[in-house]
Structure formats: C-alpha cells, structure tokens
N, C-alpha and C positions, 0 to 999 in steps of 0.2 A: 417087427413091422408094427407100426402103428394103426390102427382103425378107428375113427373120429365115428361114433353114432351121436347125431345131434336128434333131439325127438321135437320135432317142428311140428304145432300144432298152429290149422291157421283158423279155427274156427274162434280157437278161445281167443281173448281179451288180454293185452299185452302184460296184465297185472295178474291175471289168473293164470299166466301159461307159468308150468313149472320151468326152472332153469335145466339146461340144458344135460343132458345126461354123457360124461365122458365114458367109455368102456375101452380099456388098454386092453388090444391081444396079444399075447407074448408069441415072440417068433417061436416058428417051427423052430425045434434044437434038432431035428432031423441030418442033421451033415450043414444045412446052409448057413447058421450063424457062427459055426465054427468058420465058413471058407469067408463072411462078411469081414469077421471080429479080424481076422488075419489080414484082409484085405485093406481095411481101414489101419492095422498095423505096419502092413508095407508100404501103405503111403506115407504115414507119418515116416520111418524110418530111412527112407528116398528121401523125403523132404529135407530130415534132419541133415542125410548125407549131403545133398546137393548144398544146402548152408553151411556145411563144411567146409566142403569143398571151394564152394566164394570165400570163404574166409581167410581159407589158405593163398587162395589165387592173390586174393589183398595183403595180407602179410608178406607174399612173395613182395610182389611189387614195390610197397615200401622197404622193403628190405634192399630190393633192388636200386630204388632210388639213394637209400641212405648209402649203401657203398657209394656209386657213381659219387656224390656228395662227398663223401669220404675220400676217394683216389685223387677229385677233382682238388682237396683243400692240401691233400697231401702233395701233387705236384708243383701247385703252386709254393707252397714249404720250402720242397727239394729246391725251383728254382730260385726263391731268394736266397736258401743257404748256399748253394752255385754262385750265384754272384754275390754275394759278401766274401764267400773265398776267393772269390776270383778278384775282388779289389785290394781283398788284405795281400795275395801275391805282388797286385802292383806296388804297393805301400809297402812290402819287401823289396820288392826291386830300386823302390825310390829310395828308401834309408841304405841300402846296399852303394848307387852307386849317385848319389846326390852329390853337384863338389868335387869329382871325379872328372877326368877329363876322358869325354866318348865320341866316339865319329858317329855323330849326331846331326843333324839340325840346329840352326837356335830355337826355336820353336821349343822342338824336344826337348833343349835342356831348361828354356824356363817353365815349362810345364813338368819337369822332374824336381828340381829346384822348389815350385809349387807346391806342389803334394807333399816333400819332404820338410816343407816348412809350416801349411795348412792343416795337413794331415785330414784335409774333409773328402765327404764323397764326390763332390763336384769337382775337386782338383783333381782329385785320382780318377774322375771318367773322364776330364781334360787329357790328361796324362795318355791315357789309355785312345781317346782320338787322334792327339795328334802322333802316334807311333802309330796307330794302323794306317794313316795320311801318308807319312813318313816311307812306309814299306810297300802303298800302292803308288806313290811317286816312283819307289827305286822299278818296280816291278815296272812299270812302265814307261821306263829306260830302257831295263835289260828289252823291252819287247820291242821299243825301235831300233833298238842297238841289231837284236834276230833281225829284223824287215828290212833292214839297209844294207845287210850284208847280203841277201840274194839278190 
C-alpha cells in the first residue's frame, strides 16, 4: 500500500516552499500481501486462460471452415471426375457400336455416328440426350399402351 504525504505549506512563497516530500509505506507482510500478490496472480492467470481459450475457439473455427472448404472442393473433384467417366462410357459405347446397325432412332444413330467421328464433349452430351429422349418417348408408349388397355 502506497501512502502519498505531500507537505503543503500555504504560508510560504511558491519559490520558497520545499518540493514535496514522497514517503513509500511498505505493506503489512502480515498474511495480506501474500493473499494480494496471489490475487493479482490469479487474475493474470484467468486472463491468460480465458486468451486461450479464444484462441482455441478461433483455430477451431478456422479449422472448421478450412475443412467445409476442403470437402466442398473435393465434391466438386469427385463430380467432374463422375462425369468425365461418365462420357468416356458413352464414347465407348459410341466406338463399340458406331456403323452398326441398332433398333434405334435416326436421331440416335446420327448423334452416335457424331461422337464416334467428333470424339468432343458436345457430341457425346448430344449423344447422351438424344438416347435419354429416345427411352422417355418409348417409356411413354409403353404407358399409353398400360392406359388403353383398361
């Protein structure tokens, strides 16, 4: 504990008065600077923890983010590698049976014909519409074909 004695004299003359006199008391070491010293130690130490503690919470969260980030760039990956296999299948199917005589469509055969002479992406998603065309025309045949007979 600190104790400020200032010696204020108001009679003298602001050039005559002496400077002020500081006098430090040292704390009682009676039990209470030991419970101060600690007091002021567990604050810091709390504080310390609690800055931790934020700091973990923050690491988490970017951590968090960065996976999300991560799975996000990975699914997209997987999905282009999905459909790249998925066209090099049609572009097997097309060199398999290009030339070939199939109970087809014309449509279907000049969009197999296509692809198997283009070999581009645009042909082979050609390709690939008009055969899902192709199987939602038959599909809905068969389904007047069901309705007309009850």
């Amino acid at each position: 504990m600190l104790l400020w004695i200032l010696n204020l004299d108001f009679a003298a003359s602001p050039a005559d008065a002496p400077p002020p006199v500081v006098v430090i008391d040292t704390p009682n070491t009676g039990g209470y600077g030991f419970f101060n010293e600690y007091d002021a130690y567990r604050r810091r130490r709390r504080k310390r923890e609690e800055e931790e503690r934020q700091a973990r919470i923050e690491s988490d969260e970017i951590q968090a983010a960065l996976d999300r980030e991560i799975a996000m760039l990975l699914r997209e990956q997987e999905a282009k590698d999905a459909e790249r296999a998925e066209l090099e299948r049609i572009q097997a199917l097309a060199d398999k049976f290009s030339g070939t005589k199939q109970p087809v469509s014309r449509r279907v055969s000049a969009a197999l014909l296509k692809a198997y002479e283009e070999r581009t992406r645009n042909a082979l998603e050609q390709l690939a519409r008009e055969i899902e065309r192709m199987l939602e025309e038959e599909e809905m045949a068969v389904l007047q074909i069901l309705l007309n007979d009850d």
